[in-house]
Structures are given as structure tokens and as C-alpha cells.
C-alpha positions, 0 to 999 in steps of 0.5 A: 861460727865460732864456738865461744872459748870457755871462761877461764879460772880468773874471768868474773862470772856474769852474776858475780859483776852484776853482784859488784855494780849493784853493791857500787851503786849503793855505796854511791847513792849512800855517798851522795845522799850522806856526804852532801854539803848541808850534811857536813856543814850540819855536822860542823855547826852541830859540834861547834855547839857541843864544844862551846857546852865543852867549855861552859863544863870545864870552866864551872867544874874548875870552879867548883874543884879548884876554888870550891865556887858553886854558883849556877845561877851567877853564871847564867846571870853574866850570860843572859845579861851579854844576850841583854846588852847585845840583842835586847837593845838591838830590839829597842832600837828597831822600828815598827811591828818589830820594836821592843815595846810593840812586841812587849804589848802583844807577847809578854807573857808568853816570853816570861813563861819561855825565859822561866823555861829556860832559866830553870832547866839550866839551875835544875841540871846544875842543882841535880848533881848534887842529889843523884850520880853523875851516871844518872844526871847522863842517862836520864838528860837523854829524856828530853830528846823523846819530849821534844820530838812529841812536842815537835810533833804536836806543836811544829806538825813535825812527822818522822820517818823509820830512820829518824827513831833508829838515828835515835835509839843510835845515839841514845845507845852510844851514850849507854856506851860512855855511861859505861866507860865512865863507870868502868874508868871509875868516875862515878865516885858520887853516890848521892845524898837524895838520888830519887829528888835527884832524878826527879830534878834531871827529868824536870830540866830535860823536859823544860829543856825540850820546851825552851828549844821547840819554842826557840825553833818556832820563833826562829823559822817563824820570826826572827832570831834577835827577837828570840834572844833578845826576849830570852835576854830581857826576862832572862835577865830578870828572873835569874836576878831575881833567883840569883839573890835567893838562892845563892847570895851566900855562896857569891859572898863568900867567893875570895875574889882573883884574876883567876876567878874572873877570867873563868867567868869570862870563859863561862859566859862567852862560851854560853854566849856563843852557845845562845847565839849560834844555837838559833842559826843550826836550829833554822837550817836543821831542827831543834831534834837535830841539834840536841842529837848531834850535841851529845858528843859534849860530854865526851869533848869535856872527858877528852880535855878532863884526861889532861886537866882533872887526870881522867882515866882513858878508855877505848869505850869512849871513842867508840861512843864518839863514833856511835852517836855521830854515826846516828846523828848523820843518820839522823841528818841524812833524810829531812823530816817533813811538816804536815799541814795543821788541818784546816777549819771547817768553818768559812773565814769571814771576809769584809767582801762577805758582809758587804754583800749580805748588806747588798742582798738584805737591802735589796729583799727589803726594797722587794718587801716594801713594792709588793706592800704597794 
């Protein structure tokens, strides 16, 4: 037999390739399982939403800056009065269980708890920067993101895994790192004039926020979407209506009325449009969770186009926050929650089989009773 020749300086120990396949095949399981199609066409969706919130911000803060027009509520009016037009009438004109009026007798209250829900996150947010920081208003948004995976929890039996609640804390960290970059640059020129009423008002929005999105995934996966939104355009409609001419009646009298002025309406409500309608498809195939993860990359599309529009300063900070949010939100993505079974009741559904047959039986023990009498 032949003796083996050593291995030489450049041959790869036996330890070093075994070293290597292992390390290939992680990468290629960590390829496969993050780099899937649903993964990336929930990525697209997920920011396809956060530019149409993008444009919502830009065009009310051209609004506000350049022609001093501060009207949340008429905004969210024009919206909720399209989603009105288009899907509350579509209800009307369906047949059966689904039809506007049936679905008005069973369920009305519970659609004017959701519409006041979410009338009222949007006009919280809006009025809180008004009170607090714009540092403020950023961070403490991120509170409806913990509300709603509790009330996923609780209400939609949604169970989270360990890298769900680090995709999170990923996220919430890249936020902590745009806050930064915003003060850094020297945006938060805004102290305040009531920052405690303020924060309280950004709190509120955030969990009513998380409240009108469980609700929106429950109907959707459960139900259907028109009738969400067409719900949600019908008592909409109503209730910031009715708000519109409270709150704000002077602001829209004052308004010196152009081309201009309306277009940017038209933009804000077609963009807020496109948000409501779109919003429902990414919850269905994803989650209520998944989508507000993945539309905290709003902010900074609005500071990308700012640099060009208001003169933001840039800072290399905000593409690293891009990068660190949608590195949590693919985390996110890359293992699905599961859904437990809400438990069961321990006492026996009562069934017309059943009371017919205990009919049979006490028919049957009173002819027994009434031979033995004989």
C-alpha cells in the first residue's frame, strides 16, 4: 500500500470545509426562508403604504407652511366621504345577509364604536403637535405597536414567537435612531406649549389606532372588506361631520380658496384613500402587527422628500434607521405567528336532535307510569 502524501500548505483541512458547508448551509436556509415571495410581496405592499401615509404628510404639511391651512378634520372628511361613495354604496346594493340595511340592524353599534375609534386616533395625532415635540409625537406613536400585539393576543388568539418581540425591539430601535437624526439635524425647533397634554393626546391616538386595526383584521379575515369599509365610510362620514362643523368651522372660513388649495385636498384624500383601500388586502394576507411594523419607514420617505421640498438637513443616521426597521420588519415576516384555538365551552350545545329525543324519553316514561297504575 501506498503511504498517503501529506497535505500540503493550500489544501483545505478536513475541519476547515466541514466549517465552510455548514456556514453555506445557513446561509442557504436563511435565504430560502427569508427571501420568499410572500416575504417580499409583503415587503412591497408594506411600503406601498407607507408612501401613500407619505404623501398624506406632505401635502398637509404644505398646507400648513405654505398657505397656513390647518384642518385635520376636513381632510379626513373628503376621505371617509370617497370610501362613502365607493364601498358604502356597493353595500346598499347587495343582496341578502350582506346588504347595508341587514348588516345595519344586526352590528350598528358596534360600527359606530369602530368609526369614533378611528375618526378620533387620526384628530388626536393631528392636534398633539400642537402641545408636545415632534420627538415626542415619533416615539411615543410606537405605543400603539405593544397595545396591538395585546389586543391581537387577547382578542384574535394571536401567540408570538421569540423573534417576533426581537423584530420589534428592531424596529422600535431604528425609530430611536431617526428620533436622533432629527434632533441632530436640528428639526425639533418645536418645544411646545403643553407637552404632558400632548403626550397624553399621542398615547390616546396610538392605542385607538391599534384598536381600529385589530378591529379592521377581524372583519377582514372574518368578513369582508367592503363591508369594513364601507362601514367605516358610513359612520365615518357621520361622525367627522358632525366634528368638522365644531372644531373647525373657522379654520375652513377663513381659507382663501385656489387651484392650488384644492389640488393639495385632492392629493390628501387620494392618497388617504388608497391607504384605506389597500390597507385591508396587506392585513388579510399578513397581520394588523405586520403592517404597522413595516409602515414605520413613513416618516423617513416624508424626510427623504422634505430634503428637496421644506430643505431638511440630510444625515447618514437616516439610512441607517431605513435599514434597521426594515431589517426587523423582514424578521418580522420571516416566521408567521400562529393562532390558538379560543377554549372550548364545558357545557354541551343544545341541539334540536336533543330536545326531540328527551320529549321521546318523557313520553315514553309516562306510558311506563300510567301501565303500571293499571
Amino acid at each position: 500500500m501506498e503511504a498517503a502524501s501529506p497535505a500540503g500548505p493550500g489544501t483545505p483541512q478536513p475541519g476547515a470545509r466541514g466549517a465552510a458547508g455548514a456556514f453555506g448551509s445557513l446561509l442557504r436556509g436563511v435565504k430560502g426562508k427569508v427571501f420568499t415571495w410572500k416575504i417580499l410581496k409583503t415587503i412591497a405592499l408594506g411600503q406601498l403604504l407607507s408612501l401613500c401615509i407619505c404623501g398624506t404628510a406632505i401635502t398637509s404639511q404644505y398646507l400648513a407652511e405654505r398657505y397656513k391651512v390647518n384642518t385635520p378634520m376636513l381632510q379626513s372628511f373628503v376621505n371617509y366621504c370617497l370610501l362613502f361613495l365607493i364601498y358604502t354604496v356597493m353595500l346598499a346594493f347587495r343582496s341578502g345577509s350582506d346588504n347595508l340595511l341587514e348588516i345595519l340592524k344586526r352590528k350598528w353599534w358596534k360600527y359606530i364604536l369602530l368609526g369614533l375609534a378611528d375618526v378620533e386616533a387620526n384628530y388626536l395625532i393631528v392636534r398633539a403637535y400642537q402641545y408636545t415635540t415632534l420627538t415626542s409625537v415619533q416615539l411615543l406613536d410606537c405605543f400603539g405597536i405593544p397595545v396591538l400585539m395585546a389586543l391581537s393576543w387577547f382578542i384574535l388568539y394571536a401567540r408570538y414567537r421569540v423573534i417576533h418581540f426581537i423584530a420589534v425591539f428592531v424596529c422600535l430601535l431604528g425609530v430611536g435612531t431617526m428620533v436622533g437624526a432629527d434632533i441632530l439635524a436640528g428639526r425639533e425647533d418645536n418645544s411646545g406649549s403643553d407637552v404632558l397634554i400632548g403626550d397624553i393626546l399621542v398615547l390616546l391616538g396610538a392605542s385607538l389606532y391599534a384598536i381600529s386595526n385589530v378591529c379592521e383584521e377581524y372583519i377582514v379575515k372574518k368578513l369582508s372588506r367592503q363591508e369594513f369599509l364601507g362601514m367605516l365610510g358610513l359612520f365615518g362620514t357621520i361622525i367627522s361631520g358632525i366634528q368638522l362643523l365644531i372644531v373647525e368651522y373657522k379654520d375652513i372660513a377663513s381659507i382663501h380658496w385656489d387651484w392650488k388649495i384644492a389640488l393639495l385636498f385632492v392629493a390628501f384624500a387620494l392618497c388617504m384613500f388608497c391607504l384605506y383601500s389597500f390597507m385591508p388586502l396587506v392585513i388579510k394576507v399578513t397581520s394588523a402587527t405586520s403592517v404597522n411594523l413595516g409602515i414605520l419607514t413613513a416618516d423617513l420617505y416624508s424626510l427623504f422628500v422634505g430634503l428637496f421640498l421644506f430643505g431638511y438637513k440630510f444625515s447618514g443616521l437616516y439610512i441607517l434607521s431605513f435599514t434597521v426597521i426594515m431589517v426587523g420588519f423582514i424578521l418580522y415576516c420571516s416566521s408567521p405567528t400562529r393562532t390558538a384555538e379560543p377554549a372550548a365551552s364545558s357545557v354541551p350545545p343544545v341541539t334540536t336532535i336533543g330536545i326531540d329525543n328527551l320529549g321521546l324519553k318523557l313520553e315514553e316514561n309516562l306510558q311506563e307510569t300510567h301501565s303500571v297504575a293499571l
